[in-house]
N, C-alpha and C positions, 0 to 999 in steps of 0.2 A: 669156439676157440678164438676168442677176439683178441688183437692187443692192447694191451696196456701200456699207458706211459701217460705222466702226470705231473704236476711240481716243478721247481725248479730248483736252481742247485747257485750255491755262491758263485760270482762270477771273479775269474782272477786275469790278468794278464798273462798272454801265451809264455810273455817271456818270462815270468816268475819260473816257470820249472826251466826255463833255460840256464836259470842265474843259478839254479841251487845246483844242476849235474853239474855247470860249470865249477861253482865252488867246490865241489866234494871230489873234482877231479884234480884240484888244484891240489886239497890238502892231502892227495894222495900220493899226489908227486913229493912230497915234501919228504917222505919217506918213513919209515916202518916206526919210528918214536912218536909220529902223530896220529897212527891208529888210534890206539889206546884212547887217546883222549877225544877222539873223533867219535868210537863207541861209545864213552863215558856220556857227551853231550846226546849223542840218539837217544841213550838210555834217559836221559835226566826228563829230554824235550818229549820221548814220548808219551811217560809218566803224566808227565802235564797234559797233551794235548787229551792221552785219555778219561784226564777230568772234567774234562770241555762236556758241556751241555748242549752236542752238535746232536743234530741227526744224522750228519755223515761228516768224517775226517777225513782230514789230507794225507793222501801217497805218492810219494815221486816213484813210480811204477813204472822202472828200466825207461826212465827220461821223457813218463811221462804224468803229470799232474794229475791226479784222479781222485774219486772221495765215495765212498766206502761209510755201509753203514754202523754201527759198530761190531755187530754180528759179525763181520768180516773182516774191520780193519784190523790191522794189526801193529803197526808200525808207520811213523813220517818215510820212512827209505821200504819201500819193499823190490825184495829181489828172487820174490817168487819164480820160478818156473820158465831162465832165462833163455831156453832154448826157444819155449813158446813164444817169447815176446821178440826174439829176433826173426823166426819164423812169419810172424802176424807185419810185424815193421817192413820185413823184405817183400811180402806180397802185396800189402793194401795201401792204397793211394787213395787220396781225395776223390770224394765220390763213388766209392765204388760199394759194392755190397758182400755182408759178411753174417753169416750164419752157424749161431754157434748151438748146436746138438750137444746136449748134454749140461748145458752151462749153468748149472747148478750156482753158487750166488753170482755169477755172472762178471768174477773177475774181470776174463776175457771179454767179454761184450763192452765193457764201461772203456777196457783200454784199446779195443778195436772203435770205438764211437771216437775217441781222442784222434784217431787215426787216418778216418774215414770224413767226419767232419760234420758237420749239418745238412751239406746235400749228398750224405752217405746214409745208406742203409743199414741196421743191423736187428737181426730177429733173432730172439733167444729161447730158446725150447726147453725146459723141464718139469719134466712128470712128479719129483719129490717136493718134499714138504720145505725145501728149500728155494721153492718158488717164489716164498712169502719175501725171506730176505733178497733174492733177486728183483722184487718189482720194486722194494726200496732203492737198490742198486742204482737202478737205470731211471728211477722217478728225475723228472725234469730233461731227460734227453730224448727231445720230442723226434729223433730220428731212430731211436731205438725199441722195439716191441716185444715185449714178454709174452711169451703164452706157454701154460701149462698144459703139457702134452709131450709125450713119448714118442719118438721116431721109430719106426719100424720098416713092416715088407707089405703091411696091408692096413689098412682103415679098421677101425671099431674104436673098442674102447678093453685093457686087458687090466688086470691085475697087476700093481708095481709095490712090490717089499722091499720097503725101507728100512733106516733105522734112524728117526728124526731125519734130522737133514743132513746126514754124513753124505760124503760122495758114493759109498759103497752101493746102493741101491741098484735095483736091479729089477727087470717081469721076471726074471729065474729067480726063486729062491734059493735057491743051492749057492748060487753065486752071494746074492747078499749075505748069507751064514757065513761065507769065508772069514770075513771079519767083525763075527757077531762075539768073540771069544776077546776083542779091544776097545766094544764100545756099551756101555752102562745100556744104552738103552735098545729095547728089543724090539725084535723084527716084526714087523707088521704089516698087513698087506690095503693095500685100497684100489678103486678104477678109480682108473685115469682114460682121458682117451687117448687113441694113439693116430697115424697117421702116418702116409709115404712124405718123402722129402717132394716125390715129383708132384704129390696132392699140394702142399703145402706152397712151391712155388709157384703152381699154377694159380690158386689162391689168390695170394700175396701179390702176384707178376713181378717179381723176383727174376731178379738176371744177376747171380751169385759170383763173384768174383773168389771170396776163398770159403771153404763147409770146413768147421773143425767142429772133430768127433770126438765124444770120452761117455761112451756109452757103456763101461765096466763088460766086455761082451759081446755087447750088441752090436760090433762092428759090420760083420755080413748082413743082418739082418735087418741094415737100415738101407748101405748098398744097394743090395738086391731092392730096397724099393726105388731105388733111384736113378733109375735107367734113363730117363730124359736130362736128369742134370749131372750125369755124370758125361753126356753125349755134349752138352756143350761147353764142356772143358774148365767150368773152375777148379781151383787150385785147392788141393785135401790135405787137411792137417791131423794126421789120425792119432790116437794114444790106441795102442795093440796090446791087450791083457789074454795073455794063451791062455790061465787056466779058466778065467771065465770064457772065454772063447770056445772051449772045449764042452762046458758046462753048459751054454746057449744053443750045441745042434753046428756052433761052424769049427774054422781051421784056419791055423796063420796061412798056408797053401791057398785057400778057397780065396780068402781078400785077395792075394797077391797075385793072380791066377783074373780073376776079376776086372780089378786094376786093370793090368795088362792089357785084358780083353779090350779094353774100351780105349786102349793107347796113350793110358800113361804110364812112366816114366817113376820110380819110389827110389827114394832117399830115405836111411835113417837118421833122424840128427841126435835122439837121446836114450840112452839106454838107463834103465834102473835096475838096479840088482836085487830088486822082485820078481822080475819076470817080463817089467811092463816095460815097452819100449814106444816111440814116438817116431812115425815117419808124414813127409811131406811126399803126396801124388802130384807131379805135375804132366801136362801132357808131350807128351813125346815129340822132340823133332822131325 
């Protein structure tokens, strides 16, 4: 389970993404008649950038410059998943280290590495076939390391049913059927190997300042391998799916219950009217 990281990536001035929030906050002040035309240009400029013969394009990613390969990019402005990125902003500082389980193409990672810096750390974990566009991702961010591999409660190597490189993937298959009725292509299973958080930090010598989790499930079942790093207190950025939770053997109880045990403190900041909701563990005063 080695890491990867390779390449490098175009270099731009910090404050280029400075100058463009700033812009777009200007023309937002100017009030509701310059939307419109504000969309108009996203739309025109992204068109364009999408004809670019990049290996990776530019995202202002919640104020922060980032590039994305095209598998993933999407857009000059992304405003993916704002709860996350203020979550990830309020905890990590210069230097510190950040581990993202589950990080399937490794949004989070490229805009936790933005964040953390060159003498920051960040390791990126996933077991699907969406691994391939994550090592693109993180190619050239020599402080970031990919490896393919599943977090668990115990060491081997299990079985993970995908479907391509959707996020729905899952070691239960029951769970990844949930959403095999919205995606063309079908479920299939492969080994992978898997692993504790506490194997993998000791490993690594990792001193984790924040763990986000989006394991469709596998919430308990990475926890419970995690009893040394959850004893020295980094900060938990968890995504909670009950019905796969239910599906994998745990319990929204069992996590929070957990949690606790080891004296933190849970916060929800997002709910989805799926089912799925988003809480921050921090440790208790």
């Amino acid at each position: 389970m080695a890491p990867e990281a390779a390449g490098s990536i175009p270099v731009i001035r910090p404050t280029f993404s400075s100058l463009l929030a700033s812009a777009r906050r200007r023309a937002h002040s100017l009030g509701p008649l310059v939307k419109p035309a504000l969309r108009a240009i996203r739309t025109t400029v992204d068109a364009a950038v999408r004809r670019l013969p990049l290996s990776r394009k530019p995202t202002l990613l919640h104020g922060r410059l980032v590039w994305f390969a095209p598998g993933t990019w999407a857009s000059i402005h992304g405003r993916y998943e704002p709860y996350m990125a203020r979550a990830l902003r309020t905890a990590l500082k210069r230097g510190d280290t950040f581990i993202d389980v589950g990080a399937h193409h490794g949004i989070w990672s490229v805009y936790a590495a933005s964040l953390v810096g060159p003498r920051g750390k960040v390791v990126a974990l996933e077991p699907s076939e969406a691994y391939r566009t994550l090592t693109e991702n993180v190619r050239g961010h020599r402080h970031v390391a990919a490896i393919r591999c599943g977090a668990s409660d115990r060491e081997g190597h299990e079985v993970f049913f995908g479907q391509g490189d959707a996020t729905s993937g899952s070691f239960i298959r029951e769970v990844t059927a949930i959403n095999e009725q919205h995606s063309r292509a079908r479920v299939t299973g492969a080994t992978v190997a898997i692993s504790t958080l506490d194997t993998l930090v000791a490993e690594h010598a990792l001193t984790p300042s924040v763990v986000k989790l989006d394991v469709e499930g596998f919430e308990l079942r990475v926890l419970s391998g995690a009893t040394a790093v959850l004893a020295a207190k980094p900060r938990w950025v968890i995504e909670i799916h009950p019905p796969q939770l239910a599906l994998s053997g745990g319990s929204e109880g069992a996590i929070f219950d957990l949690l606790h045990a080891h004296g933190y403190q849970t916060t929800i900041i997002d709910r989805n009217p799926n089912s799925l909701y988003t809480i921050v563990a921090t440790p208790a005063r």
